[in-house]
Every structure is written in C-alpha cells, then in structure tokens.
C-alpha positions, 0 to 999 in steps of 0.5 A, spaced: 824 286 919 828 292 923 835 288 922 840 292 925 848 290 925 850 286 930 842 285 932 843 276 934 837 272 929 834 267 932 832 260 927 825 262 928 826 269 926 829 267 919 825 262 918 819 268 918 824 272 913 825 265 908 818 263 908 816 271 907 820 272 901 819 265 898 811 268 898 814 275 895 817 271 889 811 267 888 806 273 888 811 276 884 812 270 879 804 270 878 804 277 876 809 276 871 804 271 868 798 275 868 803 280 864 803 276 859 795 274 858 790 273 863 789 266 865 785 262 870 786 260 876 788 253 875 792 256 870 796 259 875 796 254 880 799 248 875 804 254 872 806 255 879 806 247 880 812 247 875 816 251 877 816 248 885 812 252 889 809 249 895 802 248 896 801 253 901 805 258 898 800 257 891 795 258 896 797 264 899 798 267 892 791 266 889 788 269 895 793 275 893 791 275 886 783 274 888 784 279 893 786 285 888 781 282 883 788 279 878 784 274 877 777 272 876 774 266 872 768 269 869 772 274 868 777 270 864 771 265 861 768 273 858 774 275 855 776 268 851 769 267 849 769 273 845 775 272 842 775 264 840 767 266 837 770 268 831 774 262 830 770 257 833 763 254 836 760 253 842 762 246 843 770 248 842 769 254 846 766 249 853 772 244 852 777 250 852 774 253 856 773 247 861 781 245 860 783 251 863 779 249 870 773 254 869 767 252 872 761 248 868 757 253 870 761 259 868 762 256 862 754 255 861 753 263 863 758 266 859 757 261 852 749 262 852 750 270 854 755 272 849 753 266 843 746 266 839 744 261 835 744 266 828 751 268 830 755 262 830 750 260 824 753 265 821 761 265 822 761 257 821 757 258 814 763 264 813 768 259 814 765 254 810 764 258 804 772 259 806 774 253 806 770 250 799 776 253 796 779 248 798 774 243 795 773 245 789 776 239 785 772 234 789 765 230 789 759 232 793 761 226 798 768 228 799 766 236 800 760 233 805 765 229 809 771 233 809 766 241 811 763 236 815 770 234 820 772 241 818 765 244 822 766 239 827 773 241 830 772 247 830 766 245 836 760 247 832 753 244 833 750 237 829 745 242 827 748 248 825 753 243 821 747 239 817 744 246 815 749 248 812 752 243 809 745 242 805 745 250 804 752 249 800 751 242 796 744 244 795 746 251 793 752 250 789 753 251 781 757 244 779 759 246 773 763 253 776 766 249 781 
C-alpha cells in the first residue's frame, strides 16, 4: 500500500485497505475449509455465511476459488460418489449429493457415470448377508420388513431391494438360522 511514516490517509484510502484485507481473511478462511475436505460450492458459501461475511466478499472468494480450480462441483460430486457407493445406493447418493447444492444434472452424469446396475446390485446384496446376522431370531415377515427398510435408507432401488430380498428369504435354510 506504499505507507510511509508521516504519509496522511485519506477515509477512502482506508476503507480500500479494510475492505482488501476483509477479502484476504475470507479467501483465507475458504482454504482452511478446503484443507479439511473438499466441499461444494454452497457448502462454501453457507460456512462463509455463518461465520458473517458479506454477500459480495462471498462472491469474490468463489470467484477466487473457481478460478484457482479449488473448487469444482463435478469434481466434488466424482470424488463423493466414489467413496458413498461403498455404503450406499444411487438414490442416497442423489439426495446428498443434492443437500450439498450440486446441480441435478451433475448429479445424474456422475451417478450413471460411476454406478452400474450390477455394482450396486451387488454391494446391497453384501450388505444384506450383513445385516441377516442380526435377523437370524426373527420370522420371515419381520426379516422381509425390517432388510427391506434397511436397503431403503441406504438409497437403494425398489427394484434392487425386491431382488434381493426374494433371493434371501427364497434361498435361506430356516432351520440353520
């Protein structure tokens, strides 16, 4: 700011420096964030919101942040899909996926991208096997209704619940359980 001693401030001057180093404190504030994990951009800017930063100086950092490529919604929606799709379904996924601001049409490229019908088959029918365990004292209606919630929540298909569920209860042995 070339600031000499004895160099007189005008209140424009000053308001210039207070205004720049209010931007510097939320461009710094955002990274810390993003040190942490990667977040979307309403993430960002609800964080940021909270903690009392003004609408303008909010945008000013996303612009900064876009601009250095520190955040990228697709980018985000690829990285958390691949790590929910070991614990989830495609419909859990889109409502996450959806809370934290990311575009439906992102959503719906990344899901179809990155989950095939067999994989998510697949790891719900693992989860179910799982989840029997805890099932094995109960009739076949109480195992069919609670695997059925259970699958559910986890934001899997009607269509992939109902298979597997009539695989289970058609293949299980009563008698060992």
């Amino acid at each position: 700011y070339n600031l000499e001693k004895g160099k007189l401030l005008d209140k424009e001057f000053i308001d210039k420096i207070i205004r720049e180093e209010e931007q510097n404190r939320a461009n710094s504030y955002a990274l810390k964030l993003l040190y942490y994990r990667s977040r979307s951009e309403k993430e960002i800017r609800e964080k940021m919101n909270l903690k009392g930063y003004d609408a303008e100086v909010i945008s000013k950092t996303i612009k900064y942040l876009k601009e250095f490529s520190y955040i990228n919604d697709k980018e985000f929606a690829k990285e958390f899909t691949k790590i929910k799709s070991n614990k989830f379904g495609r419909n859990r996924i889109k409502m996450e996926l959806s809370n934290k601001g990311i575009n439906e049409e992102i959503i719906n490229d990344v899901i179809d991208t990155l989950i095939d019908d067999d994989s998510e088959y697949e790891k719900a029918f693992e989860l179910a096997m799982k989840k029997m365990k805890l099932y094995k004292d109960d009739d076949k209606n109480a195992i069919y209704r609670k695997l059925g919630s259970y699958l559910q929540r986890k934001g899997f298909s009607f269509d992939i619940i109902s298979k597997i569920l009539r695989k289970i209860l058609k293949d299980i042995d009563w008698e060992i359980i």
